[in-house]
Residue, then its C-alpha position, 0 to 999 in steps of 0.5 A: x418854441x413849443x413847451x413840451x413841458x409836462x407832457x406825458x409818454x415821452x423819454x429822453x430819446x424823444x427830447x433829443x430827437x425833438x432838439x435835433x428836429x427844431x435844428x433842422x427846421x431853423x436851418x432848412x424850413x424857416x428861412x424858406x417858408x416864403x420862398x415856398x408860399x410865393x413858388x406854391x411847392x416845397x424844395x426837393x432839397x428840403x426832402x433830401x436833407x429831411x431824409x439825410x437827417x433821418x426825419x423820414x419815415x423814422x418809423x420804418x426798420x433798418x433793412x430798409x434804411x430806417x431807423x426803426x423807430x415807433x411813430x412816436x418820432x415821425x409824431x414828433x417831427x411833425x409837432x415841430x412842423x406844424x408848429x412854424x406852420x411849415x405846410x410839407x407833406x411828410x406826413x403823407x409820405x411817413x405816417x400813411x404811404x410808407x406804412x401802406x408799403x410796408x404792411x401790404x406791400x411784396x418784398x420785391x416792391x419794399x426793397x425797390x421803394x422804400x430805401x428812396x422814401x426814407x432817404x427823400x429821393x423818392x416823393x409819393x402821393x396818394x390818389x384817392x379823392x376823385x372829381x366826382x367824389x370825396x369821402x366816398x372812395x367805394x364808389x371812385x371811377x378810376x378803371x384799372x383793366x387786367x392785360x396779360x401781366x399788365x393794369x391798363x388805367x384810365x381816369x383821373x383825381x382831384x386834389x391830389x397833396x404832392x402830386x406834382x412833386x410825387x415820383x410815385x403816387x398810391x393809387x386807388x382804383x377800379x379792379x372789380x365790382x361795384x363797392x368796397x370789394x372793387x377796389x384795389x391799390x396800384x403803385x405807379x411811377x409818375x414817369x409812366x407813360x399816359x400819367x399827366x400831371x394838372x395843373x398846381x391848384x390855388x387853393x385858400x391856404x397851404x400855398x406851399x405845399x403843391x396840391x394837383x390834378x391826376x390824369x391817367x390815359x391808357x396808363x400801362x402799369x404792371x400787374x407786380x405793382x398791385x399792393x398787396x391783394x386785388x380787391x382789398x384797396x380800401x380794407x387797406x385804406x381803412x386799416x391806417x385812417x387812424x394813424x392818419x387822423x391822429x397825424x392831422x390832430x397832432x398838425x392841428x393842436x400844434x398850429x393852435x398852440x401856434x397861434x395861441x403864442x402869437x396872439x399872446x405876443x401881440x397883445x403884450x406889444x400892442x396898446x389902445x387907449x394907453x395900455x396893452x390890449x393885454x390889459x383889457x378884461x375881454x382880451x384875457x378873458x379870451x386868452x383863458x379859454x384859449x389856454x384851457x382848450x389847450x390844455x385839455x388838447x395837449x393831454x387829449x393827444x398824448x392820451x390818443x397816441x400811447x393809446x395808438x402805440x398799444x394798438x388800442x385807438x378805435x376807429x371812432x376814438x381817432x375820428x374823435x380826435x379828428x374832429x375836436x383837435x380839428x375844430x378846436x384849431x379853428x376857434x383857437x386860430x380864428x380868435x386868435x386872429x381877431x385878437x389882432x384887430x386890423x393886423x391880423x387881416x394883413x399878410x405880413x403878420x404869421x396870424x394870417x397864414x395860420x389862418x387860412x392853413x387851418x381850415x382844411x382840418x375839418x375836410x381833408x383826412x375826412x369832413x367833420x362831418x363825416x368824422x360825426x358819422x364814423x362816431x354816431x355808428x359807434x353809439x350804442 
């Protein structure tokens, strides 16, 4: 179970909703993380009960069928997630898809989607990264041509999180010119004629959490869908890259601690040479600086989220967070790894998975990298 003990800028709501949290996983997560890790996709059934528990989007206002909670919560669920090492992309959907929605979003498009985001019947994606291209969103491909009152698009994306579960995909495209100006964002259902699902992809880790090709042939989407103004897509993209770098810090630290408390596990049981390997110099000495760097992650965290509810964390604070709790994850996880010796190659042993989870905290949601880059613009 994850201590939470001596964290800051939480309250008693906070702890009981954490309790209801942990409830829920034990009951619909755990049992299941095999069954989703073989099939390489996540039940509906899990974001039907997620939405029954109001864990969904808990940050979006009652009139739409939320509980109209800050983001802290949605935080919380996804401490809790993270933790059993549960790869589901609700994040995506409550801390990124939803926030775009609502802030940019007509009445008309809110009131029709918001309602079965927060309640799991409807699942999203977002499509941005294209084969062509990562980081680099100003210069996507995806064509969306006016036609009377409709977008006719065409193209396609790569790597796309929930794409084959998605019932609506966030889509980045081409309205305009060249650059960051010609780039608006379309909501598209997945039923929409000339949308076409790839294949699910076989990526090192994250195998139950779906990860898909996007095609879009002639797709003919109405102009109505348009999220907020033509030409300002990646305005809006980059107005939630904070939110979303702290969600994938806050994944990170809680896989570190995560993977801290299994290797303590192991070497308290294992023994070599008629002791525990606990015992050795060398297993403790790495022990210490694992727990250190916990620990200054933890306060690093609470620290980056009551900065990001006082809508005071800059761009390059977050991608600061980014990068440290990201690499941080890795040299925790990694050593944590070798503290299992042979058994941590083996896939039986949760060490392994956590492993081969981990590394896509230092691509997606921006490359280190680029993290590096977002910060050194800043030094002055």
């Amino acid at each position: 179970m994850l201590d939470v003990s001596g964290r800051v800028g939480f309250e008693d709501s906070h702890a009981q909703f954490r309790d209801s949290v942990r409830r829920f996983l034990a009951r619909e997560a755990e049992p299941y993380l095999d069954q989703w890790e073989a099939e390489g996709i996540t039940s509906r059934a899990f974001w039907r009960a997620a939405g029954e528990a109001g864990l969904l989007c808990s940050s979006m206002p009652e009139a739409y069928g939320g509980v109209g909670l800050d983001i802290s919560y949605d935080l919380v669920f996804l401490e809790e997630l993270f933790y059993i090492n549960a790869p589901v992309g609700v994040s995506l959907q409550s801390l990124i898809t939803a926030p775009y929605l609502l802030n940019y979003g007509s009445e008309e498009l809110k009131a029709r989607y918001l309602p079965g985001m927060i309640s799991g019947e409807i699942v999203t994606a977002l499509g941005m990264t294209e084969p062509g291209g990562g980081s680099d969103v100003k210069n996507l491909r995806t064509t969306a041509r006016r036609d009377g009152d409709h977008y006719v698009i065409n193209g396609s994306k790569l790597y796309i999180s929930n794409g084959l579960l998605s019932d609506l995909v966030f889509l980045a495209v081409r309205t305009g010119e060249e650059g960051a100006k010609g780039v608006s964002l379309i909501l598209v259902e997945a039923n929409t004629p000339g949308f076409e699902r790839g294949r699910n992809l076989d990526k090192i880790g994250l195998h139950g959490a779906d990860t898909s090709e996007l095609f879009f042939n002639d797709m003919r989407v109405p102009v109505s869908n348009l999220l907020g103004e033509e030409g300002q897509g990646f305005r809006y993209m980059m107005s939630e890259l904070g939110q979303e770098r702290l969600a994938i810090s806050t994944s990170a630290q809680a896989q570190a601690q995560r993977a801290f408390d299994e290797a303590v596990r192991f070497v308290k049981e294992r023994t070599a040479f008629g002791q525990p390997i606990f015992e050795f110099q060398n297993t403790r000495f790495t022990l210490a600086d694992m727990a250190t760097r916990l620990q200054v992650g933890w306060a690093h965290l609470d620290w980056a989220r009551m900065r990001h509810l006082q809508g005071l964390l800059r761009s390059e604070e977050a991608a600061a967070a980014k990068l440290w709790h990201s690499e941080n994850l890795w040299h925790i996880v990694d050593a944590a790894l070798q503290l299992h010796g042979g058994a941590g190659y083996m896939n039986e042993y949760p060490i392994a998975r956590l492993w081969r989870d981990a590394r896509i905290h230092r691509i997606h949601g921006g490359t280190s990298e680029i993290m590096k880059e977002v910060i050194s613009r800043k030094i002055r």
